[in-house]
C-alpha positions in Angstrom: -19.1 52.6 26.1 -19.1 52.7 30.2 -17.3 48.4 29.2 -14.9 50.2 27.1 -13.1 51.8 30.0 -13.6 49.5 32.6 -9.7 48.6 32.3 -8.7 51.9 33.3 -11.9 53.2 35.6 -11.1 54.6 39.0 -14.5 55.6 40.4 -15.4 54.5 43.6 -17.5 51.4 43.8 -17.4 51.8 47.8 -21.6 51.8 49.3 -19.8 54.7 51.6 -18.7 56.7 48.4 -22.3 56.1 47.1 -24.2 57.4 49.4 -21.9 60.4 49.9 -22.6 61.3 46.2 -26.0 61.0 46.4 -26.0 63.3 49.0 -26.7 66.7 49.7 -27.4 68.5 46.6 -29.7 71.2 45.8 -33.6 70.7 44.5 -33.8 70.5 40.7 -35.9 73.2 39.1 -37.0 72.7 35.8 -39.7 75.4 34.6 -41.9 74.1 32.4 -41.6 75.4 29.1 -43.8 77.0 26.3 -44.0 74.5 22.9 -41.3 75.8 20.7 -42.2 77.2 17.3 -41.6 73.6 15.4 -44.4 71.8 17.6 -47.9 72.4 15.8 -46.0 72.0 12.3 -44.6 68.7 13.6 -47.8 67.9 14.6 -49.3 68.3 11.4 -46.7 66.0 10.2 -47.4 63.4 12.0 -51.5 63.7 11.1 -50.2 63.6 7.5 -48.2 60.5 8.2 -50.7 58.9 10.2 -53.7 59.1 7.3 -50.9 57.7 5.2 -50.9 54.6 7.2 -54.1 53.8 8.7 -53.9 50.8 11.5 -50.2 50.6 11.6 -48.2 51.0 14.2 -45.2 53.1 13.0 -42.2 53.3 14.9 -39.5 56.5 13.9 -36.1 56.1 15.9 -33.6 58.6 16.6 -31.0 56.6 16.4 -28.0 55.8 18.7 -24.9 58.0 19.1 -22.1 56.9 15.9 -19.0 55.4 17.1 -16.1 57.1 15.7 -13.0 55.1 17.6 -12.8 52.6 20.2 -15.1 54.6 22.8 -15.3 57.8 21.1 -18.2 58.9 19.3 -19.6 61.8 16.6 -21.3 64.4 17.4 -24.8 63.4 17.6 -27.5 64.1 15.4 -30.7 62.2 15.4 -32.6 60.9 12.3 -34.2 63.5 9.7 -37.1 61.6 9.6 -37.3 61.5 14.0 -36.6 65.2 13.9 -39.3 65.9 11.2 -42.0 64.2 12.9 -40.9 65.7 16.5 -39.5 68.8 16.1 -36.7 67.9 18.4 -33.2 69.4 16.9 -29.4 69.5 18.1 -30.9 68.9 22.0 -32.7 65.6 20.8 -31.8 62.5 23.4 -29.9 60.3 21.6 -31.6 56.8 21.7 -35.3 58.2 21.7 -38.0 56.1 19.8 -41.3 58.0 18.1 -44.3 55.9 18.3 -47.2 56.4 16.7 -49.7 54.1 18.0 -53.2 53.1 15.3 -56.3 54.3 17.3 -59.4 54.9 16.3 -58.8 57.0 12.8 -55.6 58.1 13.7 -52.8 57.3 16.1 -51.4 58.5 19.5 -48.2 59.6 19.1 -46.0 58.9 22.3 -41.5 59.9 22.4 -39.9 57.4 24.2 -36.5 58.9 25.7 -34.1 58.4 29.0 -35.0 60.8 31.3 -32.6 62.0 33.7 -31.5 60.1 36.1 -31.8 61.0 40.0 -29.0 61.5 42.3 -29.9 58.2 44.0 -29.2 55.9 40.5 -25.0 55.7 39.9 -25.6 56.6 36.8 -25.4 60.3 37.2 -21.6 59.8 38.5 -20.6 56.2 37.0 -21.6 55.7 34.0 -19.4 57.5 31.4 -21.6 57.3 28.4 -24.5 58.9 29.6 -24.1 60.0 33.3 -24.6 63.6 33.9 -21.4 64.4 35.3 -20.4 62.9 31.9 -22.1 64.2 29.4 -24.9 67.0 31.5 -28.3 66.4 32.3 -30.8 65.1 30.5 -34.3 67.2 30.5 -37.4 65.5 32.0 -40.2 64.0 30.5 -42.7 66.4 31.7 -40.3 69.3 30.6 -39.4 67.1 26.9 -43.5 66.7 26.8 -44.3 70.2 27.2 -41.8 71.6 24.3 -42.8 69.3 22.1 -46.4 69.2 22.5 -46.4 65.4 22.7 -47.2 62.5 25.1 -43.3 61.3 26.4 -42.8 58.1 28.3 -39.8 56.5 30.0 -37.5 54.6 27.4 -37.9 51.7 29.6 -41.2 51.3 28.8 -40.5 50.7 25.1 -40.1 47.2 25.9 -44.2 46.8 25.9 -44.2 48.5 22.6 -42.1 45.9 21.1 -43.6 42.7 22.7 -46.9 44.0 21.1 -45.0 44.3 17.5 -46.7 42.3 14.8 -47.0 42.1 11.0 -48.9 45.6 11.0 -45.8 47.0 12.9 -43.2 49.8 10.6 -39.7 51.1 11.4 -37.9 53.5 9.5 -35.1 50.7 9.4 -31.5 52.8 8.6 -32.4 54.8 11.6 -31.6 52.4 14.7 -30.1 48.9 13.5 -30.7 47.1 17.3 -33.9 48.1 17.5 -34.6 47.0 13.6 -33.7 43.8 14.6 -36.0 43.1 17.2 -38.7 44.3 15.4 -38.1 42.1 12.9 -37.3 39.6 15.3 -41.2 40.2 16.5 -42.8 40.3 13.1 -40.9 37.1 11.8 -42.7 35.3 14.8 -45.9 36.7 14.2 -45.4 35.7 10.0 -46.0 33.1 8.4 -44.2 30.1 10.0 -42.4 29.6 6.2 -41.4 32.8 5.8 -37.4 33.4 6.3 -37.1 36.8 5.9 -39.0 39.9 7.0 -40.7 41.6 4.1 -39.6 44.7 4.1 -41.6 46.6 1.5 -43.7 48.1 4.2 -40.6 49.6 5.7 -40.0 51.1 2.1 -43.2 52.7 1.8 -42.9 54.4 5.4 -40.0 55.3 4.3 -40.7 57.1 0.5 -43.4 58.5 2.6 -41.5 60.5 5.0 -39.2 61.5 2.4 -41.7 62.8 0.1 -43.7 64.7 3.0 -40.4 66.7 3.1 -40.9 67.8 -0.8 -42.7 71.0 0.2 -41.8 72.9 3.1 -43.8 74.4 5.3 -43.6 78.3 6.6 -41.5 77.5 9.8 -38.9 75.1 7.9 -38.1 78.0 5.2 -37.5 80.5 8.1 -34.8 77.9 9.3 -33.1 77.7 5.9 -33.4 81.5 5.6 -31.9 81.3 8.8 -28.7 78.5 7.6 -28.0 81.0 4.6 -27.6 83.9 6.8 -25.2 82.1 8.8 -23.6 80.2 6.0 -22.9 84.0 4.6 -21.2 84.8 7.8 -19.1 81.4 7.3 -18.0 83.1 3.7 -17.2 86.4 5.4 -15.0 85.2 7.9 -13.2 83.3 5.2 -11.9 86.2 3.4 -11.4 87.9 6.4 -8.4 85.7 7.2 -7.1 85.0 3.9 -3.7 86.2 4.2 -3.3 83.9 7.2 -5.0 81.0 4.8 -2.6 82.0 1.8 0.3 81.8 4.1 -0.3 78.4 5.1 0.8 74.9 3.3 -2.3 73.7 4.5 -4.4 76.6 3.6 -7.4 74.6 2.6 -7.1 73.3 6.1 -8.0 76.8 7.3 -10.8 77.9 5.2 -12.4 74.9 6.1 -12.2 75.4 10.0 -12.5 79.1 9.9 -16.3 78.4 8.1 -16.7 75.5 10.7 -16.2 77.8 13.6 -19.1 79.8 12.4 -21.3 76.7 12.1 -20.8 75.6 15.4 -21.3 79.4 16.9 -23.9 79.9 15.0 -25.8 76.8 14.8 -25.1 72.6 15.5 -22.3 71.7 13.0 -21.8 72.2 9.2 -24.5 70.0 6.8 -22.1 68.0 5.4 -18.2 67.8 5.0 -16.9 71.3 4.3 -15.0 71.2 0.7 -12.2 73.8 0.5 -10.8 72.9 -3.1 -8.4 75.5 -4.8 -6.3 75.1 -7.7 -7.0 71.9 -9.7 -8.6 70.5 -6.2 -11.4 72.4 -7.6 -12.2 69.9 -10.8 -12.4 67.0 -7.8 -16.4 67.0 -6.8 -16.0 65.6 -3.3 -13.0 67.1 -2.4 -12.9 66.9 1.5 -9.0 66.2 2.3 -8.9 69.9 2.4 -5.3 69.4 2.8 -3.8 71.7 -0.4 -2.3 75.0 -0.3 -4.5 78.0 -1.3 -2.1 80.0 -3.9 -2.8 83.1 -5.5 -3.8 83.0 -9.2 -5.4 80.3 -8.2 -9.0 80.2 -7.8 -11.2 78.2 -4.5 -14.2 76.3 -4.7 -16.0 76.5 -1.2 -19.0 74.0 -0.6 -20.2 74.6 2.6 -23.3 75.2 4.4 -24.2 75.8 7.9 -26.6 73.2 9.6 -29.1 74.9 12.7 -30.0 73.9 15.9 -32.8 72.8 14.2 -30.7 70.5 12.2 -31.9 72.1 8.7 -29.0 73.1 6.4 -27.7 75.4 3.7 -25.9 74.2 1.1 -23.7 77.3 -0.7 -20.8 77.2 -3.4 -19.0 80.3 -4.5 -15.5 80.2 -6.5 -13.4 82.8 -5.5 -9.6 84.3 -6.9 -7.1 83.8 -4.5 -5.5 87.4 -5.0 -9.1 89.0 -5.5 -9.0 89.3 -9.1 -9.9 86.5 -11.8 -7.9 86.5 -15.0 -9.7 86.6 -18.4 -10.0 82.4 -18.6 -10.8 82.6 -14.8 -13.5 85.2 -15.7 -14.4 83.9 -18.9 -15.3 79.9 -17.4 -17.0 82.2 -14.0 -19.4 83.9 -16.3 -20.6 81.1 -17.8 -21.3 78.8 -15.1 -23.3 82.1 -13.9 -25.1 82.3 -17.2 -26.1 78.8 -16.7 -27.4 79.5 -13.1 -28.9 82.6 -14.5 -30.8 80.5 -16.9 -31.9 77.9 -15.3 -33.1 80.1 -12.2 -35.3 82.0 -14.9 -37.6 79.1 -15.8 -38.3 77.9 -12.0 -41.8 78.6 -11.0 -45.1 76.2 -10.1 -45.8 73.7 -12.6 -42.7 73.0 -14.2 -41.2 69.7 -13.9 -37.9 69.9 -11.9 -35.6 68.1 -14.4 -36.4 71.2 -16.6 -33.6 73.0 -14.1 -31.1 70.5 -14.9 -31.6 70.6 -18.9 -31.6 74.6 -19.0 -28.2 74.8 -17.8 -27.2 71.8 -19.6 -28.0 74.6 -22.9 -25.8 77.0 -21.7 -23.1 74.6 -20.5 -23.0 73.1 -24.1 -23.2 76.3 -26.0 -20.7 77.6 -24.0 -17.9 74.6 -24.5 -19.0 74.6 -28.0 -18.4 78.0 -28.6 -14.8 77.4 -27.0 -14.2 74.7 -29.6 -13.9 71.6 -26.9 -16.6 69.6 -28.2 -16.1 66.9 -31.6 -19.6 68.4 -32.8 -22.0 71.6 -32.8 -23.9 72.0 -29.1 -27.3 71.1 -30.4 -25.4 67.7 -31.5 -24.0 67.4 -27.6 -27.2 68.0 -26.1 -28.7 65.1 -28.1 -29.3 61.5 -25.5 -26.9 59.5 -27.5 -24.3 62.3 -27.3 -23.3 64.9 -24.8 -20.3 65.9 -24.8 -20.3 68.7 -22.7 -21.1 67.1 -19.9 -17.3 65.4 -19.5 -16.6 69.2 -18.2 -20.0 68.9 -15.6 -21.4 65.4 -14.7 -23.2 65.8 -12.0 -26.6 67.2 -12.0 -27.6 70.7 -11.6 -30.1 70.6 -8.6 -31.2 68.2 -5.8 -34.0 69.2 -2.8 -32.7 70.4 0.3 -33.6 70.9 3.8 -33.0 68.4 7.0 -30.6 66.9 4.8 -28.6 68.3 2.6 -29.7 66.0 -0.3 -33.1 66.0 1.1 -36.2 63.6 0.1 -33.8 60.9 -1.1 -36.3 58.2 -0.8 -38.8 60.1 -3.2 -40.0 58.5 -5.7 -38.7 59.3 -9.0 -41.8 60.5 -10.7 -42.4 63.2 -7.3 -38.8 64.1 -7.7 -37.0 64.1 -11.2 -40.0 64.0 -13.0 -42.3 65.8 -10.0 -44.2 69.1 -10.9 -42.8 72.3 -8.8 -45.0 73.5 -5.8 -44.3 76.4 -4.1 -42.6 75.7 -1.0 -40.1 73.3 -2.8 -36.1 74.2 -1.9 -33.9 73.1 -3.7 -30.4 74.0 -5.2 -29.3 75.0 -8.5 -25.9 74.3 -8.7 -23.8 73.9 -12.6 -20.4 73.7 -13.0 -17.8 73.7 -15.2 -14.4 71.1 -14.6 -11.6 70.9 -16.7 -9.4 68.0 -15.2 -5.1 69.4 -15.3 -4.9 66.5 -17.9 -7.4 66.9 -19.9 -6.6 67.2 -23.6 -9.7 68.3 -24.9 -8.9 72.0 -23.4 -6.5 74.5 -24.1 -3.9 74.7 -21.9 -4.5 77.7 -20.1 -8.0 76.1 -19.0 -6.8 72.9 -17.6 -6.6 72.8 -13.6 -10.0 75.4 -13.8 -13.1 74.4 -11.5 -15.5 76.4 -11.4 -19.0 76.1 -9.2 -22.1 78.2 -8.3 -24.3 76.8 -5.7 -27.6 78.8 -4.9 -30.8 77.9 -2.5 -33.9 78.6 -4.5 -37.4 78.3 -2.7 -40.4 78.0 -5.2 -43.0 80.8 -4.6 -46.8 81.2 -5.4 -45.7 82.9 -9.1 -41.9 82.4 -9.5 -39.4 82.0 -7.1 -36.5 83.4 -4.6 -32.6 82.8 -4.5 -32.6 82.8 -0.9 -29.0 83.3 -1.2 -28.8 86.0 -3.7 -26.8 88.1 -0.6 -23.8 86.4 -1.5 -21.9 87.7 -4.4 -22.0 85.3 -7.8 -21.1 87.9 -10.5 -17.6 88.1 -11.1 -17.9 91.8 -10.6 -19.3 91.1 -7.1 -17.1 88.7 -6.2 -14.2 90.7 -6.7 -15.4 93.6 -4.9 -16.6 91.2 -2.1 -12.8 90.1 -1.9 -11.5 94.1 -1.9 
């Protein structure tokens, strides 16, 4: 980035300049701190990941800061997998490299970061993209080693690591495309001279690992997402707080979806994902994210949105709400049974069921429910057969998906630990159905066409049952309305 405004740079390049910058300025104190919280679970981690692969050197990258325009960039967020294994959140060095290096029965996990630069380097001053006059100092590697609870070395010094890559050598390869390329640069010299390509099933496998590590949470990571659902609540409340100003506007949706990111970024990094503001028939559009309608009353709004920590875990929360604070009787009538099939499905979870049970329990309710309404060419238990279903042209997406350090978390799971996977307590996940009747639909009355309805819940699995962790934030109609008054 510092090339990508050398046409229009005016810092000094004099040697007189320089040393009058690097000149008097006050010692640096740094106290050293206490490990946070995360450090002996992401510890454990890494032991778990490290008996996983035996002899392998295993190579976790934050990533580099995402380019958003010419020499502007995204708000950084490092790798789920990096901050997993490191316990290193929203502060996290953008750039830094995990290493865990095979030794003995285990490995020696070493972070690989930039330090901060001294006031005798032009960095600090010059260099736009990471200079501390820039973009603040960076933390030391003593201080870095002693939060963490892990050995930390000087990004400079990665370059060893890499000369020593060979065939044994795994990346998690999305993470850090550079750095994937030399790696694989390495291991295609240390493979077979025939071989054209890297094989990259050993990638895969570190991969489905990590991802699949992140099934069941451990104590500390459901106190964050306790933690994200109390904030994300806070995001709701100041939503209806400012309705008439959102109402008022032709952009309302616009304002719903910065007045909840406002309390993301007070109360934690950023929102988990794009925030979707959809009212009126915006609502029956999944992904909505232009956020660019008006909010009108007799309407109703379908807010996705979910608060991600400092710790970078996320909630991820849907509630439909009336516009004018009251639904009317189809409103109400589609409301109540998306809730019924929440209701339903929430009743089955507990250890020991398989998780696509969730998904086919409210698939009952949904197709009962448009059945009894008359939408449907045959009987519900006709819809709900494979070669069938019907009902699910008013809901198809799927009722539940993990969640955690991403908001779809576990992605690279294997599908029999996932769809197919037994619950174990300590699983989060959401439970999410939804009814969608598109404005041109012909299938529906009238009077339901344009209605979207969605309820989006965070459920942990407990030793006998489980918890809605966000049961604090209304989903009965009743509820709602009151919440709104």
């Amino acid at each position: 980035m510092a090339d990508a405004t050398s046409n229009r740079s005016t810092t000094p390049v004099s040697d007189t300049f320089r040393d009058y910058i690097s000149s008097q300025w006050a010692e640096r104190t740094e106290p050293t701190p206490a490990p946070r919280a995360a450090a002996p679970y992401a510890a454990e981690r890494r032991r778990r990941v490290s008996a996983l692969h035996p002899g392998e050197r295993l190579i976790v990258p934050a990533g580099p800061a995402a380019v958003r325009s010419n020499d502007t960039e995204y708000l950084y967020r490092a790798h789920s997998a990096f901050s997993h294994l490191t316990g290193w959140g929203s502060d996290a060095v953008a750039g830094s490299v995990l290493v865990l290096e095979p030794t003995g029965d285990g490995h020696d996990a070493t972070l690989y970061f930039r330090p901060t630069a001294g006031r005798d380097s032009d960095e600090f001053y010059a260099n736009p993209a990471i200079g501390e006059f820039w973009t603040g100092p960076r933390p030391s590697l003593a201080h870095v080693a002693a939060d963490l609870g892990i050995a930390t070395r000087d990004l400079a010094e990665l370059d060893a690591v890499l000369d020593a890559v060979d065939a044994s050598t795994l990346i998690v390869r999305e993470a850090d495309r550079e750095l994937t390329d030399r790696v694989d640069g390495r291991r295609l010299l240390d493979a077979d001279p025939s071989a054209a390509d890297v094989d990259e099933g050993g990638d895969d496998q570190l991969a489905r690992d990590l991802s699949e590590l992140r099934l069941v949470k451990d104590p500390w990571e459901v106190e964050q997402l306790r933690g994200a659902v109390a904030a994300t609540k806070q995001g709701f409340d100041d939503v209806i707080a400012e309705r008439d100003a959102i109402r008022a506007h032709h952009r309302g949706e616009r304002l719903v979806e910065g007045t909840f990111n406002r309390r993301a970024r007070a109360e934690g990094n950023a929102t988990g994902y794009e925030t979707i503001a959809a009212s009126g028939p915006h609502a029956c559009i999944l992904h909505w994210t232009r956020n660019d309608g008006a909010v009108r009353d007799g309407d109703l709004i379908l807010i996705d949105a979910g608060v991600e920590l400092d710790s970078l875990y996320t909630a991820d929360i849907t509630r439909t709400l009336p516009v004018n604070g009251r639904f009317t009787d189809v409103q109400r009538r589609v409301y109540e049974a998306v809730r019924e099939a929440a209701d339903a499905a929430f009743a089955i979870v507990r250890p020991g069921i398989r998780f696509r049970e969730i998904h086919a329990t409210a698939m009952q309710v949904i197709a009962a429910k448009t059945a009894e309404w008359g939408f449907l060419p045959g009987s519900a238990e006709e819809s709900l057969e494979e070669g069938a279903q019907y009902h699910r042209r008013y809901m198809v997406h799927g009722t539940s998906h993990h969640l955690g350090l991403d908001v779809h978390d576990c992605a690279a799971a294997r599908r029999e630990l996932y769809l197919d996977g037994v619950l174990e307590p300590g699983m989060v996940f959401t439970i999410e159905p939804g009814l969608y009747f598109q404005p041109d639909d012909l299938t529906v009355p009238e009077e339901y066409r344009g209605v979207g309805v969605r309820i989006e819940d965070n459920i942990l699995v407990t030793a006998d049952g489980a918890e809605n962790l966000s049961i604090g934030i209304p989903r009965t109609a009743d509820d709602v309305e009151a919440w709104l008054a």
